[in-house]
C-alpha positions as CSV (number, residue, x, y, z in Angstrom):
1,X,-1.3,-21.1,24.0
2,X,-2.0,-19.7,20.7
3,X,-1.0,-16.9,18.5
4,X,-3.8,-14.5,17.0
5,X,-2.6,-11.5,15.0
6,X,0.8,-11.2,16.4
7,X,-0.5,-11.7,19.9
8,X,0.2,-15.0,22.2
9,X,-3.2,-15.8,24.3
10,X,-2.7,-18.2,26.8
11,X,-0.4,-18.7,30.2
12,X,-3.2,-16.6,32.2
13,X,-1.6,-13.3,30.5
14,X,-1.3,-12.0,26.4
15,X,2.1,-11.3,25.4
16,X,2.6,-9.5,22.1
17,X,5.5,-10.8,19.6
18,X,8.1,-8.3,19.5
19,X,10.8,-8.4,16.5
20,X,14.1,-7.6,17.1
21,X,15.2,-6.3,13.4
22,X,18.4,-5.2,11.6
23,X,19.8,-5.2,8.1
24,X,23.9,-5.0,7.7
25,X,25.7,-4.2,4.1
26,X,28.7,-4.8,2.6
27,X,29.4,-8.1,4.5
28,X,32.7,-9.4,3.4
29,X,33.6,-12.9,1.9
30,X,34.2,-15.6,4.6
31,X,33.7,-13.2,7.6
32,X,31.5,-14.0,10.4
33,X,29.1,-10.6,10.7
34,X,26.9,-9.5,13.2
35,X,23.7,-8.8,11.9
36,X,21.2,-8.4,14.8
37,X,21.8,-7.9,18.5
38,X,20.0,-7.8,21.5
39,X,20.7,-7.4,25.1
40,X,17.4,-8.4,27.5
41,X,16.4,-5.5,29.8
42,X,16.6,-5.3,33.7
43,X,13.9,-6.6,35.2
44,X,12.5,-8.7,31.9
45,X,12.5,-12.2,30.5
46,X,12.9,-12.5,27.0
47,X,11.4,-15.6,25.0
48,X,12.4,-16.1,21.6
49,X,10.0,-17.9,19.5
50,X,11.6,-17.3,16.0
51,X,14.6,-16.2,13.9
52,X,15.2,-15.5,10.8
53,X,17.9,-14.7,8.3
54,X,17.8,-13.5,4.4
55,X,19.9,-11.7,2.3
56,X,20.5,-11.4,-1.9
57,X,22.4,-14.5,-1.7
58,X,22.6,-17.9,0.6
59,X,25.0,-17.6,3.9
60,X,25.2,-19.4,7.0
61,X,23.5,-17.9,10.4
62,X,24.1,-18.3,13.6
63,X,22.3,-17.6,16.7
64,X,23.7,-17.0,20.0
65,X,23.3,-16.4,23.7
66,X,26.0,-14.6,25.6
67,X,28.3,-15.9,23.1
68,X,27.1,-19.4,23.1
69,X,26.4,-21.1,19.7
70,X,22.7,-22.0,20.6
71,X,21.8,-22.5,16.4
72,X,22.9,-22.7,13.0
73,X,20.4,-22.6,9.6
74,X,21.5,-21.9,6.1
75,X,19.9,-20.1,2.9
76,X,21.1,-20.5,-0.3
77,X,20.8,-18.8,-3.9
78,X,17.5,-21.0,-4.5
79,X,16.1,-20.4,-0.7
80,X,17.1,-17.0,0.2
81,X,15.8,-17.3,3.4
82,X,16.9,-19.8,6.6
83,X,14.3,-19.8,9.7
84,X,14.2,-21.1,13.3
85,X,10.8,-21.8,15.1
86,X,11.1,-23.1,18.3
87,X,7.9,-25.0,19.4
88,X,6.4,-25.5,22.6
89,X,4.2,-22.7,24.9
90,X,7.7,-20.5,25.6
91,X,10.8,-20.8,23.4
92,X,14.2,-20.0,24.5
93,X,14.3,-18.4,28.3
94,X,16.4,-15.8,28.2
95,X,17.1,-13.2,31.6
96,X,17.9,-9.5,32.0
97,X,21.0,-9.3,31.0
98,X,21.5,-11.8,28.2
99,X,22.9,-10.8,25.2
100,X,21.3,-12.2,22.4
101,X,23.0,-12.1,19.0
102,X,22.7,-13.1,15.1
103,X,25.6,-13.5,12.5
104,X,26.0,-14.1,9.0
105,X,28.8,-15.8,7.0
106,X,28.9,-16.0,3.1
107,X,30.9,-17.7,0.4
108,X,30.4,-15.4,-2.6
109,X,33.3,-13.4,-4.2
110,X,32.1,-9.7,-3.8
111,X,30.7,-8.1,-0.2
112,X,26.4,-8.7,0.7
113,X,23.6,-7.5,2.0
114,X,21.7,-9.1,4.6
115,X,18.9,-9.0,7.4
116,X,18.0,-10.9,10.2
117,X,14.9,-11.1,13.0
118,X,15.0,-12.4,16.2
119,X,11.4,-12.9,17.6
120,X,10.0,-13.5,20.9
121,X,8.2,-11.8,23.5
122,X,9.4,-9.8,27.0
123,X,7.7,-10.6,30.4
124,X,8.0,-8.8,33.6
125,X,10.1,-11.2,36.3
């Protein structure tokens, strides 16, 4: 399996990436935020291949699957940007159903902006 040009070829089938997207402001000091949510459709599989978190300063994500801590990364003021890429041909299964989910937390004095992507791909079960 390979990607080409936001396509995955291989598996006997081509599955095309999709980002899940979402920005969230005024994210207060030391409060766990929601920035990105997803909830896999009837019918579907869901793999996630990627996620990534950015905002105008560093804060600590968190991704998670029906609730269930799955990762953490961090950015910081020098790295704005913390990123997940999970190897291998599928990713992280998810089924119909699942809710998949991204949060922020930040140390900084005043409220941030952030935005986070959760990328994978959806196949018919």
């Amino acid at each position: 399996m390979h990607i080409v040009g936001g396509t995955i070829e291989g598996m006997n089938a081509v599955r095309k990436l999709t980002p899940i997207h979402a920005t969230v402001s005024s994210v207060a000091t030391n409060t766990e935020t929601q920035v990105v949510a997803y909830t896999v459709p009837a019918g579907k599989a869901f793999y996630v291949q990627s996620i990534l978190g950015s905002g105008n300063v560093g804060g600590k994500f968190k991704f998670y699957i029906n609730a269930v801590e799955k990762m953490i990364g961090e950015s910081s003021v020098y790295n704005k940007e913390s990123k997940n890429i999970f190897g291998g041909n599928v990713g992280i299964e998810c089924v119909a159903g699942d809710i998949l989910s991204l949060t922020v937390t930040h140390q900084e004095a005043a409220v941030q902006n952030f935005e986070g992507s959760i990328i994978g791909f959806l196949d018919n079960v």
